[in-house]
Legacy VTK file of the C-alpha trace (Angstrom):
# vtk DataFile Version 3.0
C-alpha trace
ASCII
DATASET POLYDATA
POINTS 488 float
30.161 -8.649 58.898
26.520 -7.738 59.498
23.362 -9.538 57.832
19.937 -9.085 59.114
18.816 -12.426 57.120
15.886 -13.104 54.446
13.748 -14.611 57.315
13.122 -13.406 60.700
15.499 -13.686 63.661
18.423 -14.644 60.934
20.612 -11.325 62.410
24.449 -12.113 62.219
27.139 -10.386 63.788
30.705 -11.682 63.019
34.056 -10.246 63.738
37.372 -11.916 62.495
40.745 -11.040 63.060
44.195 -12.485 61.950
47.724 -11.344 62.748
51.270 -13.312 61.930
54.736 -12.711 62.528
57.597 -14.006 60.409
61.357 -13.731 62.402
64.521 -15.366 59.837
66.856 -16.457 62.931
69.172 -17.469 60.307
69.612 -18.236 57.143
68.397 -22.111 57.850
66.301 -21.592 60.885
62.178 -19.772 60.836
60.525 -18.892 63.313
56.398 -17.957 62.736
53.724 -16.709 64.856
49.973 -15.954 64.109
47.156 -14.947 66.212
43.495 -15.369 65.243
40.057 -14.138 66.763
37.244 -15.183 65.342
33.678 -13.625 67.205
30.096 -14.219 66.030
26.686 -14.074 67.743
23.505 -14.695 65.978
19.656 -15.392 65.725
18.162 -19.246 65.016
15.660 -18.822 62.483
14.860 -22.171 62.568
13.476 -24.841 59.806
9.553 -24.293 59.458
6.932 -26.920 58.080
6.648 -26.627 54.437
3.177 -27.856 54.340
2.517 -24.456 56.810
3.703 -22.116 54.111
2.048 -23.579 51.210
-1.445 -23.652 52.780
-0.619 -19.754 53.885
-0.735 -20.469 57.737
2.823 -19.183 58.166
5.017 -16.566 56.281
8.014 -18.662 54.479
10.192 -15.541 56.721
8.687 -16.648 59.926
11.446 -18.387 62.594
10.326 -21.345 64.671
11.088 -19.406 67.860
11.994 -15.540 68.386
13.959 -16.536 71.463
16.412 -18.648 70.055
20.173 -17.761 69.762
23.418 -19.081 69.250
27.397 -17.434 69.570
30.640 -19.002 68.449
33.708 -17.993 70.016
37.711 -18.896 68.715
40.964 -17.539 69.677
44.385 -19.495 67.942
47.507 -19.070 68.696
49.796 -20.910 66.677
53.746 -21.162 66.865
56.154 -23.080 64.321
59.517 -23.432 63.934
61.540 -24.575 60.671
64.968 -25.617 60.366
66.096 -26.219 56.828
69.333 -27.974 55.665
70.271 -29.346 52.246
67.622 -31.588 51.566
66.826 -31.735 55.252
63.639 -30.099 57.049
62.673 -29.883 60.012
58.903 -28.429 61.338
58.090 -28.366 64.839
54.676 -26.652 65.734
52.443 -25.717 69.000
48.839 -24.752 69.095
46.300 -23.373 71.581
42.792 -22.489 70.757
39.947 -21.991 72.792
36.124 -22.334 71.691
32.965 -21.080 73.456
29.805 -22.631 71.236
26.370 -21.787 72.598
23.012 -22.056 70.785
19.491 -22.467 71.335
16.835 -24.584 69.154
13.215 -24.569 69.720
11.521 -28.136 68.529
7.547 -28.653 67.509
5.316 -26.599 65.526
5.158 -22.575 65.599
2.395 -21.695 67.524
2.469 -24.199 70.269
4.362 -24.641 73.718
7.285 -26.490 72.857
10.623 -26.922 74.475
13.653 -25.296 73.759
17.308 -27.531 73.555
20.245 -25.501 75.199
24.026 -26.717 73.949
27.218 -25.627 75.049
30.626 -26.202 73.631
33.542 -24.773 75.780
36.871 -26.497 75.355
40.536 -25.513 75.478
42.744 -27.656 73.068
46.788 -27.654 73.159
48.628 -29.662 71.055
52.052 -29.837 69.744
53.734 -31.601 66.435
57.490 -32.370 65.272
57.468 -33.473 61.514
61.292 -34.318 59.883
61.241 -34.219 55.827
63.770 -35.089 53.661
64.399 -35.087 49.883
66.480 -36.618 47.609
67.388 -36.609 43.533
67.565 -39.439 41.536
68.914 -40.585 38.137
66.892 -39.240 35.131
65.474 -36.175 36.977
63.690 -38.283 39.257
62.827 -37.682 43.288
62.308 -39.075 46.572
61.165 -38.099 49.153
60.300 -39.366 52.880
58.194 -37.411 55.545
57.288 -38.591 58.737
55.806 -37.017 62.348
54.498 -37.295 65.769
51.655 -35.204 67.108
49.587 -34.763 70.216
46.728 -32.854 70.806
44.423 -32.643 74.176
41.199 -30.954 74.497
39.548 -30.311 77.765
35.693 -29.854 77.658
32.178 -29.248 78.632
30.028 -30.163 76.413
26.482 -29.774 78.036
22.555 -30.271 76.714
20.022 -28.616 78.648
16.305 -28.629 78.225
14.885 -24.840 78.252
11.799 -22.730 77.305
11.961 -18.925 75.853
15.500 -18.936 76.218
16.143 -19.974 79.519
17.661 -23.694 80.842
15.481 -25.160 83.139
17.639 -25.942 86.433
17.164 -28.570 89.104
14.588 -27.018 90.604
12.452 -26.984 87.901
10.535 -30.388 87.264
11.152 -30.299 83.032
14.498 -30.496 84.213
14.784 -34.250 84.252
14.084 -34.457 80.116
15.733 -37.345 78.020
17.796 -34.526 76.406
19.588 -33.252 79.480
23.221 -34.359 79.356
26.154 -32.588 80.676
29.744 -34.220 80.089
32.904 -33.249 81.400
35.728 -34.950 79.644
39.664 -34.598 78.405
40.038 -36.071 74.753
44.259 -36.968 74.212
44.811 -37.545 70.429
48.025 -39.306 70.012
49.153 -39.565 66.255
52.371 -40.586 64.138
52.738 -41.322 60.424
55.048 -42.160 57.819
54.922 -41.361 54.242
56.493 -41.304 50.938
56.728 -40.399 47.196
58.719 -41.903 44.252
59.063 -40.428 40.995
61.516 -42.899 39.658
60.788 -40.769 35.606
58.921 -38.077 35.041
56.167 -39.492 33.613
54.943 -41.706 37.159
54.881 -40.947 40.695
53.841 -43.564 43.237
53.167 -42.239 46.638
52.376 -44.298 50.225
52.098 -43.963 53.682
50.596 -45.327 56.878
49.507 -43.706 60.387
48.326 -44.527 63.869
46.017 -42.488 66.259
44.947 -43.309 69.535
42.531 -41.865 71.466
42.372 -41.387 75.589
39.230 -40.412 77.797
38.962 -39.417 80.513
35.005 -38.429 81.439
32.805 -37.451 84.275
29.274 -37.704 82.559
25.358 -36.614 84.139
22.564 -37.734 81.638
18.886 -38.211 82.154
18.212 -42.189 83.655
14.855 -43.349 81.804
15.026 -46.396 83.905
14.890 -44.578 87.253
13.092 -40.897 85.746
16.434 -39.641 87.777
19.942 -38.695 86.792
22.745 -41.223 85.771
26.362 -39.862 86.830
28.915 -41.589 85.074
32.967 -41.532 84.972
34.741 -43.331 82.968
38.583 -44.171 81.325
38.908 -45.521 78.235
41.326 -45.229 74.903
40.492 -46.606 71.433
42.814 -46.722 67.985
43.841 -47.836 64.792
46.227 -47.758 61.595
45.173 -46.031 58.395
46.921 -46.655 54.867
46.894 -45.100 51.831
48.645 -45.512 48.325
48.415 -43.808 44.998
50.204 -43.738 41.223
49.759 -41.697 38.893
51.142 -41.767 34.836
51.804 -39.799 32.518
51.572 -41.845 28.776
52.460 -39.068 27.129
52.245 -35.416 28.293
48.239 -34.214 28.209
47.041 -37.274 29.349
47.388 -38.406 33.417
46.110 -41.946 34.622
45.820 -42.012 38.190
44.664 -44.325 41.011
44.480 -43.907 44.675
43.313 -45.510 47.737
43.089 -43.808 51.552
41.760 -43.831 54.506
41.019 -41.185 57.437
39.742 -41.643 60.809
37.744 -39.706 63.420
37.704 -40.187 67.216
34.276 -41.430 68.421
32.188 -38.837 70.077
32.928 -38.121 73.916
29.327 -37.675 74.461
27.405 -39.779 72.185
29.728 -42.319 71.264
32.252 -43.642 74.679
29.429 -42.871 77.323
26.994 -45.751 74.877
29.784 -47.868 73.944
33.226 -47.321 76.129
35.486 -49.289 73.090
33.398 -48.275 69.866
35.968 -48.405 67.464
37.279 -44.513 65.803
34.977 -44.090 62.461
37.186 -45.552 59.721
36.666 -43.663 56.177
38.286 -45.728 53.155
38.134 -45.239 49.933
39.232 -45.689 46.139
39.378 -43.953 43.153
39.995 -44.194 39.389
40.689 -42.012 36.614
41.795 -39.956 33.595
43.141 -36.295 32.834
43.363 -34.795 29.954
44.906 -30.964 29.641
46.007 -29.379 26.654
47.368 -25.934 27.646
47.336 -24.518 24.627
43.618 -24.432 24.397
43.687 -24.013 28.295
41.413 -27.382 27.536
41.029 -29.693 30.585
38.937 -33.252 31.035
38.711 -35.591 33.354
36.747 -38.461 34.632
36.703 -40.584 37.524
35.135 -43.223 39.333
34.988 -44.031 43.385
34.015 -45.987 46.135
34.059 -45.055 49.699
32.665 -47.138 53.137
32.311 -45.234 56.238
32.321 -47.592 58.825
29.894 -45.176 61.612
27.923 -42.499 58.887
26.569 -39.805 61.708
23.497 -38.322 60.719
20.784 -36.098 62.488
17.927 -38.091 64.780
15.194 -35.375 63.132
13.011 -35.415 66.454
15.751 -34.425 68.761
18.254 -32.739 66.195
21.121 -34.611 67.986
23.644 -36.620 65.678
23.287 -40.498 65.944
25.226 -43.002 64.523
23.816 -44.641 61.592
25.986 -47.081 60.626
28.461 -48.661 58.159
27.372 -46.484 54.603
28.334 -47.302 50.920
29.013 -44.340 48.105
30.339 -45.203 44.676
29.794 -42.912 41.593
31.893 -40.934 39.134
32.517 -37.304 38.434
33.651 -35.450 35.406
34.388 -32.106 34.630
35.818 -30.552 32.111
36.899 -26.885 31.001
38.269 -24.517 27.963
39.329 -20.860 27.312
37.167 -19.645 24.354
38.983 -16.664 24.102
42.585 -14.926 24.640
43.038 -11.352 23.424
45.503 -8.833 24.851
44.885 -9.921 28.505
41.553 -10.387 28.384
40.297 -14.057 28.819
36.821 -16.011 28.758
36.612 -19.509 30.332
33.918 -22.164 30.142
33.819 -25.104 32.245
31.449 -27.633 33.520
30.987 -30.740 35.755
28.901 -33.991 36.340
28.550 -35.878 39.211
26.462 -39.149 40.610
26.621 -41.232 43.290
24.409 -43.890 44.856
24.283 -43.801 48.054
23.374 -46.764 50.231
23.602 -47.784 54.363
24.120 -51.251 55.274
24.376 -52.453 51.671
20.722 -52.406 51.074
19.471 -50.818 47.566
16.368 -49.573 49.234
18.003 -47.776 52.673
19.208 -44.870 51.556
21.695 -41.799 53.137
18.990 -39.271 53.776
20.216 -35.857 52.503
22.146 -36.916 49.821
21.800 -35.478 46.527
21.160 -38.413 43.367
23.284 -36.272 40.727
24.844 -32.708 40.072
25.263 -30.636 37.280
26.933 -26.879 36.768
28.548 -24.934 34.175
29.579 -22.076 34.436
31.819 -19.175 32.823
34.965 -16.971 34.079
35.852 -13.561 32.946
39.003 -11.508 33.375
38.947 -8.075 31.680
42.526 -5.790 32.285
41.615 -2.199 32.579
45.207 -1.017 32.232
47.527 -2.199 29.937
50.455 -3.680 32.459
47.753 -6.071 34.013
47.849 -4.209 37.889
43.712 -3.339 37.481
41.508 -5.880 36.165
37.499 -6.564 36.131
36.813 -10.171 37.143
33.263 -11.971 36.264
32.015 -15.183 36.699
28.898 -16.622 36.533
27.407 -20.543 37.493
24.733 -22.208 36.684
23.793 -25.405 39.279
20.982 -28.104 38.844
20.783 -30.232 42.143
19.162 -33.515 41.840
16.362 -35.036 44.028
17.665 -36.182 47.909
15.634 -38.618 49.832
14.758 -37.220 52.932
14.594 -40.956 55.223
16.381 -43.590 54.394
13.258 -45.600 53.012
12.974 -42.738 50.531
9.358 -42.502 51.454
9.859 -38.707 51.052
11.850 -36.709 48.554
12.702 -33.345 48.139
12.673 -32.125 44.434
15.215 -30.925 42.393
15.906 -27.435 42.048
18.387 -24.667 40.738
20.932 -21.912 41.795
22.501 -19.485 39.952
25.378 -17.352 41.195
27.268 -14.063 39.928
30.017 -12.139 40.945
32.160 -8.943 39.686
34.902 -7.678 41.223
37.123 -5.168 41.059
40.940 -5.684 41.862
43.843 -2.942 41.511
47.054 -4.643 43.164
49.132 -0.877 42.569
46.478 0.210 45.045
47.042 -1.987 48.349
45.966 -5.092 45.834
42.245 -3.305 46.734
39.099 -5.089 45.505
35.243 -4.155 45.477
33.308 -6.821 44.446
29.427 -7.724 44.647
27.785 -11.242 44.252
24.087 -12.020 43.625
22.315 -15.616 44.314
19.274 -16.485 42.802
16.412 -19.265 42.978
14.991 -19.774 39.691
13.175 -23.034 41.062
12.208 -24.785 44.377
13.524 -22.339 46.600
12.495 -24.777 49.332
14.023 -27.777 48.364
18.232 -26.668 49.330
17.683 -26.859 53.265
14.605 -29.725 53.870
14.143 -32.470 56.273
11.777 -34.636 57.876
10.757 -35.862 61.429
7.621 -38.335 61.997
5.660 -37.275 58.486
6.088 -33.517 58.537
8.546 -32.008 56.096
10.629 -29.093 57.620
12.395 -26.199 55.487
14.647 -23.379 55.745
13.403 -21.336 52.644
15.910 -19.304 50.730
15.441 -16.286 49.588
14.522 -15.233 45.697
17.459 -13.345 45.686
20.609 -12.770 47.440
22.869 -9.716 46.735
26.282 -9.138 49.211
29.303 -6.606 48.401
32.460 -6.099 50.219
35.758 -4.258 49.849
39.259 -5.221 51.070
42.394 -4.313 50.961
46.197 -4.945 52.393
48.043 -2.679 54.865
LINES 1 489
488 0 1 2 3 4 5 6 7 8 9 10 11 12 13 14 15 16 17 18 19 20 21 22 23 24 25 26 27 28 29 30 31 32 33 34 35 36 37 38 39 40 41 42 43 44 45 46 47 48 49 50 51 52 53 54 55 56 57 58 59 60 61 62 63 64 65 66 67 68 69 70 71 72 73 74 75 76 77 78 79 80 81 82 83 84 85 86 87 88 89 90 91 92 93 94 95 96 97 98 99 100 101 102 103 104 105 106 107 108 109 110 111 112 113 114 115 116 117 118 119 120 121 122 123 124 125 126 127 128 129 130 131 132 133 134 135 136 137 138 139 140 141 142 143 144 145 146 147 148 149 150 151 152 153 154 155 156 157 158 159 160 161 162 163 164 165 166 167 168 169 170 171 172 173 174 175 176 177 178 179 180 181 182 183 184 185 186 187 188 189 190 191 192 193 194 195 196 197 198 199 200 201 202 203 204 205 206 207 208 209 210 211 212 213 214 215 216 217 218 219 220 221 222 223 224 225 226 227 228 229 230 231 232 233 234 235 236 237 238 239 240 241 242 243 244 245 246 247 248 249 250 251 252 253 254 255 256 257 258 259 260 261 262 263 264 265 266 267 268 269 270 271 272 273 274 275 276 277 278 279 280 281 282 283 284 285 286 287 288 289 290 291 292 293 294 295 296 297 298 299 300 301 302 303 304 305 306 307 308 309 310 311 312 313 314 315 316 317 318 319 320 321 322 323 324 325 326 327 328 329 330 331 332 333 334 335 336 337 338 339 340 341 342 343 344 345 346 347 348 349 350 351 352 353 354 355 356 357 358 359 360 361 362 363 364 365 366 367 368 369 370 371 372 373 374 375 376 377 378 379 380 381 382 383 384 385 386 387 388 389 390 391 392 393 394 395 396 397 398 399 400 401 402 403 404 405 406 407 408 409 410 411 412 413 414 415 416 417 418 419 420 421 422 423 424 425 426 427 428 429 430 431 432 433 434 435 436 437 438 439 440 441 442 443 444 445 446 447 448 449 450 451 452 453 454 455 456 457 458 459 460 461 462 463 464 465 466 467 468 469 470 471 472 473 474 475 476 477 478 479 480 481 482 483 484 485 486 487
């Protein structure tokens, strides 16, 4: 893939390639194997001040720096195993990957000296799983089923921050080198995991599923980080491990056949951050996600007519946001969100393989940190609407080459930019097409072009703010990309 970008210095080059093997040892045993590479190298055109474009001192195409530049690196290698037996299963899996992640982000306004932030992500992870499954039948058509698993992952790491100018780090013998940015952390990450979970369907009309899991996380770190105390550097290593259980639990029911009542209630966890997180706080607690939903379904197939609405409630115990005058993530604290959603959709018409779909959504959420009404999530869009329509026209009559169309209409609603919601950025609106060509008798080929258009604030999709100064990465008025594909 090659883009030169709407604004300047918004080149990408990106290269991605997957292979997989599939080997039947027997008639119960699988063995798989697949490969990925996954290359990409590109400009940083940077967010610009909005109130520069709109009194003409900048072009909205203008980058904040013409030096900046970032890469991203992956090669997987992934290996499972599957033994199957009755209503037995066994998965066993081992992974490698390694990641190189380097970009550069100039800070300040264009047209003065400012300094540039150098990161670096290289890490090799290995990890390894061994999941046992097994399924049963009951009385009345009913089933059962239990799943459970052990997994361990490690990654090994540099993860390094380096203040720079015009695209080169400063080193030690450079006096900007000692900067309140510079960190450079050496660490191993172990992820230890197991879980346990099950379903019930007892009838067919209810299901009730469960389950519960444990991770634990090890570090090891060897950390070098600007001292503000001393105006030197602060060398720290370190051992720690943190963990903790996670539940969830759902049913759903069927009262008769189009309508499903369900309710559910999970949590997921994430590791605190080797860098940010352990070398503050050596036993911060993993950020603990939980949350609960309710709701109705309604599909009559027939009509290919679908509803359904829902309400939720989720707490993240650590929400990680951006610190806007250093662009590193921070920790912002235990965050509320409770809303609803509902969507809904219906095939207007059916005629000798042709087909025309409608379907829209609604969504709103309020969206809160630390419980106060007037600290809001910054970022975080007040309400969403879309509809939109689907198209599938056969070209020959046994349905192997077919034109398919869609077309969406979105209306994004305002998103305070700080969480005093002293600044706002407005709604706007996106509208997206696509066409594509498929003929599966032909290698299952496809041609296909898409188109993305601003109709409104074409300002408003990428904005932030730092101090008083409102920063934007402008889109452009329109968006066209094509591509072809096709199997071997």
């Amino acid at each position: 893939m090659y883009e030169t970008g709407y604004r300047q210095n918004g080149i990408t080059r990106r290269i991605n390639s997957f292979s997989k093997a599939v080997v039947d040892i027997s008639p119960e045993d699988t063995f798989k194997i697949s490969a990925q590479g996954y290359w990409t190298d590109y400009g940083q055109p940077g967010s610009i001040p909005l109130n520069y474009i709109q009194q003409g001192l900048i072009s909205e195409r203008a980058p904040r720096s013409d030096q900046d530049r970032g890469a991203n690196n992956q090669y997987t290698l992934n290996a499972q195993f599957e033994h199957v037996h009755n209503n037995f299963t066994l998965d066993a899996t081992l992974f490698f990957n390694k990641t190189w992640l380097i970009r550069q982000i100039t800070l300040g306004l264009p047209g003065t000296v400012t300094p540039q932030r150098e990161y670096l992500d290289d890490r090799y992870t290995l990890g390894a799983a061994i999941e046992p499954y097994w399924k049963f039948h009951l009385p009345n058509g009913g089933l059962f089923d239990i799943k459970t698993g052990i997994t361990n992952h490690i990654d090994w790491a540099r993860d390094f921050r380096i203040p720079g100018h015009d695209g080169v780090a400063y080193t030690a013998a450079n006096s900007q080198y000692f900067s309140s940015f510079l960190n450079m952390n050496r660490f191993m990450e172990d992820n230890l995991s197991t879980y346990l979970s099950t379903s019930i369907s007892p009838l067919p009309w209810i299901k009730m599923t469960g389950g519960a899991r444990y991770d634990h996380f090890f570090y090891s770190i060897n950390n070098t980080k600007y001292n503000s105390a001393t105006g030197g550097l602060l060398r720290q290593r370190l051992s720690t491990s943190v963990g903790t259980p996670t539940v969830k639990a759902a049913i759903a029911i069927n009262p008769y056949k189009p309508v499903t009542i369900f309710v559910n209630y999970g949590q997921s966890v994430t590791s605190p951050d080797a860098n940010s997180d352990i070398t503050v706080n050596p036993s911060l607690a993993p950020t603990l996600l939980t949350s609960g939903e309710a709701g109705i379904r309604y599909d009559y197939l027939p009509l290919g007519a679908h509803i359904q609405g829902s309400s939720y409630k989720t707490i993240d115990s650590n929400e990680i946001g951006v610190n806007q005058a250093t662009l590193q993530t921070q920790n912002m604290g235990k965050s509320y969100r409770w809303g609803f959603d509902t969507d809904a959709a219906i095939t207007l018409l059916k005629y000798r393989g042709a087909r025309l779909d409608l379907h829209g959504s609604y969504n709103w959420v309020h969206a809160r940190l630390n419980t106060s009404t007037n600290n809001f999530i910054p970022n975080v869009a007040d309400w969403l609407i879309s509809y939109g329509l689907n198209a599938t026209v056969p070209v020959d009559k046994i349905d192997r080459r077919a034109l398919i169309m869609s077309f969406d209409h979105h209306f994004v609603g305002p998103q305070p930019l700080d969480k005093a919601r002293n600044y706002t950025a407005p709604q706007y609106q996106r509208l997206s097409a696509r066409l594509m060509y498929n003929d599966k008798k032909l290698s299952n080929m496809r041609i296909w072009m898409s188109a993305i258009v601003f109709p409104t604030n074409r300002f408003a999709e990428d904005a932030w703010i730092s101090g008083s100064t409102i920063y934007t990465a402008p889109q452009p008025r329109l968006m066209l990309e094509g591509g072809f594909s096709f199997g071997l």
